[in-house]
Kinemage of the C-alpha trace (Angstrom):
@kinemage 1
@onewidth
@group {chain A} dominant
@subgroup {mainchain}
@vectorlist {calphas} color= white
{ca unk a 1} P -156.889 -141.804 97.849
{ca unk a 2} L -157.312 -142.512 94.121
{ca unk a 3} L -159.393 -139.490 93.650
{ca unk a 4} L -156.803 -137.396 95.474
{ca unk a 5} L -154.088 -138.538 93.141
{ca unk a 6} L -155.935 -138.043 89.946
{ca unk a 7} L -157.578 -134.796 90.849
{ca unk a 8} L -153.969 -133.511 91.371
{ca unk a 9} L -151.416 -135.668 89.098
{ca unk a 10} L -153.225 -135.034 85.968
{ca unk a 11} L -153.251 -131.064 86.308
{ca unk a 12} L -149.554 -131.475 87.276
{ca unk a 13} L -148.558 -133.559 83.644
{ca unk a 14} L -150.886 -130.953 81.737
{ca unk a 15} L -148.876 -128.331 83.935
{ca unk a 16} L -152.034 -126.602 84.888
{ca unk a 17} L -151.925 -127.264 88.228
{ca unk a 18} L -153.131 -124.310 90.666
{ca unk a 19} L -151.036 -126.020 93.346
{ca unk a 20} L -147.502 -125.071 93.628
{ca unk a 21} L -144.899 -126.353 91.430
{ca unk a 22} L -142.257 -129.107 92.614
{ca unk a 23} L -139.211 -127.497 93.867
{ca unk a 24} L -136.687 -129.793 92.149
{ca unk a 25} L -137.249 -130.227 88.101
{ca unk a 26} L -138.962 -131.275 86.544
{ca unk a 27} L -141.748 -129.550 87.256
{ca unk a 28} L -144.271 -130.750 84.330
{ca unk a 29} L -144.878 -134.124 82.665
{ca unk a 30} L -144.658 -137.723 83.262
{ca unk a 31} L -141.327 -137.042 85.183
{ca unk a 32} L -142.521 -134.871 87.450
{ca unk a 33} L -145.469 -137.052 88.258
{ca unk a 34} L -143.662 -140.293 89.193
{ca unk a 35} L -141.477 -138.264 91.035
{ca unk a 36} L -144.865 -136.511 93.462
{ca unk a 37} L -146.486 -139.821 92.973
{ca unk a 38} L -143.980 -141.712 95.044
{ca unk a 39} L -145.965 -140.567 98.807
{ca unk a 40} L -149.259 -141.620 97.320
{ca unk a 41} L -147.991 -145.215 96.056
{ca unk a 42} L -146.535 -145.672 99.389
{ca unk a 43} L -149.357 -145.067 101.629
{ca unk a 44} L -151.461 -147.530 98.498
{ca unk a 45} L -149.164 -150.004 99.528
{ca unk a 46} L -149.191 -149.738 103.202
{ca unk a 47} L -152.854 -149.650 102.968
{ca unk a 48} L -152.868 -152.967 100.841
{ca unk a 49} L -150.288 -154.585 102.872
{ca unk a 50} L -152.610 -153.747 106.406
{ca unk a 51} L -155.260 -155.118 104.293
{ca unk a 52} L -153.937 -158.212 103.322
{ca unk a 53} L -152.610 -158.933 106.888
{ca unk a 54} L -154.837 -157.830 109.109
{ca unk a 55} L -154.064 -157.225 112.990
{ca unk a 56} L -151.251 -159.866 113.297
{ca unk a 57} L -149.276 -160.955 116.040
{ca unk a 58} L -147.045 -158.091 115.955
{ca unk a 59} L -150.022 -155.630 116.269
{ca unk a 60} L -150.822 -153.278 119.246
{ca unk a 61} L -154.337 -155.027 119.854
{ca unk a 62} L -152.186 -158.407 119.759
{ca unk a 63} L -150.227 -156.776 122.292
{ca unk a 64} L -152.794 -156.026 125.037
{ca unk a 65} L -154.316 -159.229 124.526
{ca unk a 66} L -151.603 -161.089 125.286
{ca unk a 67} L -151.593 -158.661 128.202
{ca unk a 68} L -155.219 -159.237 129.282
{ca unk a 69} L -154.854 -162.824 129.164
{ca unk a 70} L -151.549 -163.032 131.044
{ca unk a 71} L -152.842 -160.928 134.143
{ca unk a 72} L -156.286 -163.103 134.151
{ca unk a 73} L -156.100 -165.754 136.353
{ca unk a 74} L -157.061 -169.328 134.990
{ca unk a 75} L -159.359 -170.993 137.651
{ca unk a 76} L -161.641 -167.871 137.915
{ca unk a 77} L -160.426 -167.076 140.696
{ca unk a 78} L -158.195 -164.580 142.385
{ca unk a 79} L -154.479 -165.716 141.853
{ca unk a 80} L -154.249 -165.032 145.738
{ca unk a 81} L -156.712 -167.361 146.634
{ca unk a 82} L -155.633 -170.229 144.632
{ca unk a 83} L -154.937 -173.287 145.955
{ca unk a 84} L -152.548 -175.632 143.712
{ca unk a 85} L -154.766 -178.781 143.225
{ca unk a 86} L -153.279 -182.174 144.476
């Protein structure tokens, strides 16, 4: 990610980039890369924030987990063969 950012946001200040120009001015300088830097520092962030967080409870994995867990019976056994203990 870094290496994607500097390989492209430095040409862009210098204003030699081979890659087309931004539609909206400006098109060279700082302004023009905090404005095509704004993608990149978002996916940074996400990236960080996944990081820092891990799976969570809110996660997909979390999800079928709960699922798995929830269908399993307790005893071992199969919940149709189960006899409620006295």
């Amino acid at each position: 990610m870094m290496v994607a950012i500097l390989s492209t946001k430095i040409s862009l200040f210098l204003g030699t980039s081979p890659l087309p120009l931004p539609p909206a001015p400006p098109t060279v300088g700082a302004w023009a890369v905090l404005h095509e830097v704004r993608s990149d520092w978002a996916q940074i962030l996400t990236a960080m924030f996944l990081f820092a967080a891990g799976p969570g409870p809110l996660s997909l994995d979390a999800w079928l987990a709960r699922r798995r867990s929830a269908a399993r019976p307790l005893s071992g056994m199969p919940s149709a063969l189960a006899m409620p203990s006295p």
